[in-house]
C-alpha positions, 0 to 999 in steps of 0.5 A: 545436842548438836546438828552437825559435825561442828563444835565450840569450845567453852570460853569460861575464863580468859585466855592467857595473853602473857609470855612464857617468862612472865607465867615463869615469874608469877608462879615463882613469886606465888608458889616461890618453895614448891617444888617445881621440878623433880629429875630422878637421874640427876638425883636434882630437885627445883623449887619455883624460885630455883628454876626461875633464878636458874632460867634467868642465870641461862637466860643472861648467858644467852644475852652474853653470847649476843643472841637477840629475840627471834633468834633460833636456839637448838637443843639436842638432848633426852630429857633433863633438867637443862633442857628445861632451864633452856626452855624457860630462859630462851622465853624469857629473851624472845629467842625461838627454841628448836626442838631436835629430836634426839634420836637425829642423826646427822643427815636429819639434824643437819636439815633441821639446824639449816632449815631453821637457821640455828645461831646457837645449839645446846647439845648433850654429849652423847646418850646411849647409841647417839654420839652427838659431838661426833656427829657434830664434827662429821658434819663440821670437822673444823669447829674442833679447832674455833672457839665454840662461841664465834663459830665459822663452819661451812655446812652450817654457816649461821650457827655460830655457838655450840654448848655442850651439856657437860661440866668440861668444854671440848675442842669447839665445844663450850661447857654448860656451866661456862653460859652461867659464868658469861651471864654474870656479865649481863645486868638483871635489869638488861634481861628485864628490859628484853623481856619486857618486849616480848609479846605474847604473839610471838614466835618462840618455838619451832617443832618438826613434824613430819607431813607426807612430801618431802622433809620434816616441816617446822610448825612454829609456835607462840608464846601464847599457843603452848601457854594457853595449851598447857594449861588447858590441858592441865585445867580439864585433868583438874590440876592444882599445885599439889600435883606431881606429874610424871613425864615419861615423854620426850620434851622435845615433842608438845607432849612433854614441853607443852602439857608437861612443862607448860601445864604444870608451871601453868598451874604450880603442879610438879613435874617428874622426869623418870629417866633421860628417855621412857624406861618402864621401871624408872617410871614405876620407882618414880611414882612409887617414891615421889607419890605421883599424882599424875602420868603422861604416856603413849599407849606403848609406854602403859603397855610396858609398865603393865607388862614390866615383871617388878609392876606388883612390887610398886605401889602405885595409889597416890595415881589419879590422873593422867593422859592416854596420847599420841597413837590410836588408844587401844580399848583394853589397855586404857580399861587396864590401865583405870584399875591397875594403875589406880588411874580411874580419872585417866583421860585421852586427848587428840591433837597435832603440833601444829595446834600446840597440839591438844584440840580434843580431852575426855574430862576425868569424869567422862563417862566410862564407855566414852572415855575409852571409845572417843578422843573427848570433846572440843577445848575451850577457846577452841572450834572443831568441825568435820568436813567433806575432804572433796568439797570443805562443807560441814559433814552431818553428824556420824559421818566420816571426814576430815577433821579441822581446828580453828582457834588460839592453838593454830600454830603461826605457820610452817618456818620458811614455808609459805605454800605448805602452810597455806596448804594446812590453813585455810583462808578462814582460819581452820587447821585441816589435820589430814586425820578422819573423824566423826563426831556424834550428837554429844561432840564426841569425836572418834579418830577413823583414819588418816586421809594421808599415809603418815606412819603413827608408830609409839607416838612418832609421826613419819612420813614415808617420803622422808625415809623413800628419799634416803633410801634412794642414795643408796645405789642398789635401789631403783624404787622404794615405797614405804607404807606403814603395818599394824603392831601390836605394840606401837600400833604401827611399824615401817616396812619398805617395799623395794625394787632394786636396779638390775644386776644389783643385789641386796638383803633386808639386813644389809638394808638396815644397816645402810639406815643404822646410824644415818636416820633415826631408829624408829624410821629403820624399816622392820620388814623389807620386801623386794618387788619387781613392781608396786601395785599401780592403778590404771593412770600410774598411780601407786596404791599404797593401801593394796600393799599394806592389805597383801602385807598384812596377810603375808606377814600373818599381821591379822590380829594386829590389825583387828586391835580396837582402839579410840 
């Protein structure tokens, strides 16, 4: 039993200190006809040895494109077998994967493509309401008339490739099966050679995740970070590689990428893509027809599949497992879910991308009453502790502090940002979440708040500022303060309150439609209320949790705030 709010990990078996390709390669020569990937949409199935061949095939295009390790490879897209394959084969020549989110919009992928420094993007065509080659040519209308591999564009001066996720080019854009037939070019045995270079330390990922000032900051990952995460992640659900996981959740974010991806070629388990993004019904079908063993989801996306009108006609038996994450857990769901959705080894983690992201996991046979009610106990190779926010010391068990993380999972830093990395880690080692815990004797922990005023909704982190900024150009506005309400559904929404400059005029619908189309639509406030002043304390500063209580009340949002979660 423990006697303070500190904990460390188990450290039965070593960690992993191979590369990603090389993880790619054993479990291809080990497992080589297992399926490795199954995507419904694309009706496509990949054993071990075909995703292997096709990452290599990918792989060597990007050597023919000249793209060098530590260079920075962006993928714009939903989820998809490609997305995948880039995955593995920019592992496999050191190349840094950016993940961009995307429901991006131009204003947003234009700041994660400088900020990174992209030299070459994957980009889908289009999906749904995102037009992602013409934003593209808003932001570089030139690139209709280069080659889509030796690119001089002016707001993007060091992207220098785009392929575009569709069987034919387009003006400035180069095919996805065009980087296979440039591969050909490039030697097996050169591919070898850059990957027998790379160290498990290395650089491989960059992730955006919003923090509370300013822009989106990129936590950059390891080889070694996601790798190890991935497996232990999967290892605690108890996986094997006769699991078959569905993977409703976007890759572009660790969830999907790391304990989707990673955790399932870590172990020889099978990965589930239901649909491009999170569709209730196209994940019921995927479990009925590939006998799914396992489920990822936020709490919103088991709400929607309890909830869809088709649920009974499912069956859903072959479930055992699965993780409840990325939002506060509301207690009744995840009872529920246990016996709706035969999912009694169903687990809750708790982590951050910055810490590649899991630090805490239930295991499948934690008791009932903790398994709703914690976020788990510490990750092996890994330590924990909750601290006095005002001086840093350890807190006695029970009380409420900032929880911290040190280990193997601490992301390198933050790209090109020096002082906000050493903002988040401290010069002992420890990754402060900015989320406020408490842990009993056991090491249980439970997630009481947030020390700062990011947004949580369905998943998504959003920091205000980032949407305070934007909505500053618009010419109308003196005063914006975004601050986040309870929701039943996606445990938060946006609401802006908005002092306009005078003799200007604006509506909460015009407001919106200023944001459609220019930031992405899980940031576009839901409720706007219009204010001559901001509740302020006596030294000026702005008292956010005021504006919430009186938003609760006003909106008639009690319930919501009532709901228990873990």
């Amino acid at each position: 039993m423990l006697r303070e709010s500190h904990a460390v990990g188990p450290t039965e078996g070593s960690l992993l200190e191979i590369t990603i390709g090389d993880a790619l390669d054993q479990a291809a020569a080990k497992l080589g006809d297992r399926e490795a990937l199954v995507v419904c949409q694309q009706n496509l199935r990949l054993t071990y040895r075909q995703l292997r061949e096709q990452a290599d095939e990918c792989a060597r295009g990007f050597l023919a494109l000249g793209i060098q390790p530590g260079e920075r490879v962006g993928i714009w897209a939903p989820n998809c077998a490609e997305w995948a394959i880039t995955q593995y084969a920019t592992a496999k020549i050191g190349a840094i994967l950016v993940n961009i989110n995307p429901s991006y919009r131009t204003h947003e992928v234009e700041y994660a493509l400088k900020q990174s420094g992209c030299s070459a993007l994957v980009t889908a065509g289009a999906y749904k309401s995102s037009d992602y080659v013409g934003m593209l040519l808003a932001l570089a209308p030139e690139l209709a008339g280069q080659s889509p591999h030796n690119l001089k564009l002016a707001k993007l001066p060091l992207l220098r490739s785009l392929t575009l996720l569709e069987e034919q080019p387009r003006p400035g854009f180069g095919a996805w099966q065009e980087l296979f037939t440039r591969g050909r070019d490039i030697p097996m045995s050169r591919l070898a050679e850059v990957q027998s270079k790379l160290k498990a330390t290395d650089a491989i990922n960059i992730q955006y995740t919003s923090g509370t000032t300013g822009f989106p900051k990129g936590a950059t990952l390891s080889h070694r970070n996601i790798l190890n995460n991935g497996y232990r992640v999967a290892q605690r659900m108890n996986f094997t590689e006769h699991d078959r996981l569905i993977v409703p959740v976007p890759l572009y974010h660790c969830f999907g990428m790391v304990m989707g991806n990673l955790g399932c070629m870590a172990h020889g388990a099978t990965a589930i893509y239901p649909s491009p993004t999170f569709d209730a019904k196209a994940v019921l079908e995927a479990i009925h027809a590939e006998r799914a063993t396992a489920i990822f989801g936020v709490p919103t996306m088991y709400i929607a599949e309890l909830n869809h009108p088709g649920f009974a006609q499912y069956d859903l038996s072959s479930l055992r497992t699965g993780i409840m994450s990325g939002a506060p857990c509301p207690i009744e769901i995840m009872r529920k879910v246990m016996s709706a959705m035969y999912l009694p080894e169903i687990e809750i983690a708790y982590g951050m991308t910055e810490t590649s992201p899991v630090s805490t996991q239930s295991y499948t046979d934690t008791p009932l009453d903790k398994r709703v009610s914690t976020v788990g106990v510490v990750h092996p190779h890994i330590e924990i502790k909750i601290v006095d926010p005002a001086t840093g010391k350890t807190l006695p068990l029970g009380e409420s502090g900032e929880f911290c993380t040190r280990g193997y999972s601490v992301m390198l830093g933050y790209w090109n940002d020096e002082t906000a990395t050493n903002r988040a880690i401290d010069a002992d080692g420890w990754m402060h979440s900015g989320d406020l815990a408490t842990m009993n004797a056991e090491g249980f922990v439970n997630i009481v708040g947030r020390m700062k005023d990011m947004i949580i909704r369905g998943g998504e982190n959003i920091a205000p500022r980032e949407i305070e900024e934007f909505l500053l150009t618009h010419e109308a506005i003196r005063d914006v303060q975004i601050i986040g309400v309870p929701d039943v559904k996606y445990g938060e929404e946006i609401m802006a309150w908005v002092r306009l400059h005078e003799n200007q005029t604006l509506t909460a619908e015009s407001l919106r439609a200023f944001c459609k189309g220019r930031i992405a639509h899980f940031k576009i406030p839901k409720y706007v209320k219009f204010v001559t002043e901001f509740p302020m304390t006596v030294t000026g500063k702005i008292q956010k949790f005021q504006m919430r209580q009186q938003s609760v009340a006003e909106l008639g949002l009690e319930a919501a705030a009532t709901v228990k979660t873990a």
